[in-house]
N, C-alpha and C positions, 0 to 999 in steps of 0.2 A: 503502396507501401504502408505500411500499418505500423507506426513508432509512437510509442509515446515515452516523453521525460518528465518524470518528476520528481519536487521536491518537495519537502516538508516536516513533520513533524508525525509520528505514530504516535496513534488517538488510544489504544491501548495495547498489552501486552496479547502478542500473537495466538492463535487458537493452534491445534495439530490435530490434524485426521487421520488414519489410518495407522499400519505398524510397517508394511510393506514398502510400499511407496508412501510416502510420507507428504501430508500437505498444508501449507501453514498459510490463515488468511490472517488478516490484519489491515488498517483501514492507517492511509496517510493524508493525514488535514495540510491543504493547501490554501494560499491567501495572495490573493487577487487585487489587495488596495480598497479605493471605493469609486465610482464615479462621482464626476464634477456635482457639489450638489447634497450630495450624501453624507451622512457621517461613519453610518457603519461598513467595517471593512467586511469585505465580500468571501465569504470560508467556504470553501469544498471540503469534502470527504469522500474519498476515494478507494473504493472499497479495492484489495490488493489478493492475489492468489500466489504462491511459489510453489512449487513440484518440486522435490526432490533435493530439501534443502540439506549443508552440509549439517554436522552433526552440533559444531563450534554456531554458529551461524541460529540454527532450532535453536540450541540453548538461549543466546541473549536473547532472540525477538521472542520469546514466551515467558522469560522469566524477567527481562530489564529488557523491553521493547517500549515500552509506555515512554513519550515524550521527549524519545531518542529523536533526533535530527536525521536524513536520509535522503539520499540521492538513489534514483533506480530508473532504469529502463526497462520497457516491455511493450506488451500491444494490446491493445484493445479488444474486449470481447463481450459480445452480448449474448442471453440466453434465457429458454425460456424458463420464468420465475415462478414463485408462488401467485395462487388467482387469475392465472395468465397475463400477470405483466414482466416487462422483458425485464432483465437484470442486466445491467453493465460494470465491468472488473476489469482489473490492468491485470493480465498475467505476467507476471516479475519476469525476464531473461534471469537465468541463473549464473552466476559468477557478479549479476548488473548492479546488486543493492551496496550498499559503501553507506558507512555513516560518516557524518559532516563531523570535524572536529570541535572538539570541546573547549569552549577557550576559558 
């Protein structure tokens, strides 16, 4: 089975491809603490893909997506990149992304 959960923060506001099928990437920064030892906290970036987002939904993450808070589910996928190294992306489930309350 092939799940992934994450949380975090969108590192900026979303790109959009196409006009058809429509595809929006965006990148969610996650944090990991540090090990015993360490001082600095340990950051991913997580490169993200969604297919066929709604209309409500494109709008916020391209235009007030930056620094939004965000829960989402999807699966892991890797493929081949530029200069032949492999690229790895969470493909979003659609309906999965929810953003975390504002407090």
């Amino acid at each position: 089975m092939n799940l992934c959960v994450l949380a975090g923060r969108i590192v900026r506001d979303a790109t959009v491809k196409g006009m058809d099928r429509k595809v929006l990437r965006f990148t969610v920064e996650t944090r990991d603490g540090h090990d015993e030892g360490e001082v600095k906290e340990k950051i991913n970036q997580v490169p993200c893909v969604l297919f066929g987002p709604t209309p409500q939904l494109e709008q916020v993450l391209i235009t007030r997506g930056e620094g939004r808070q965000v829960e989402l589910q999807g699966r892991v996928t890797m493929w081949g990149g530029e200069n032949g190294k492999s690229q790895v992306e969470v493909v979003v489930f659609n309906r999965s992304l929810t953003f975390a309350k504002e407090s």
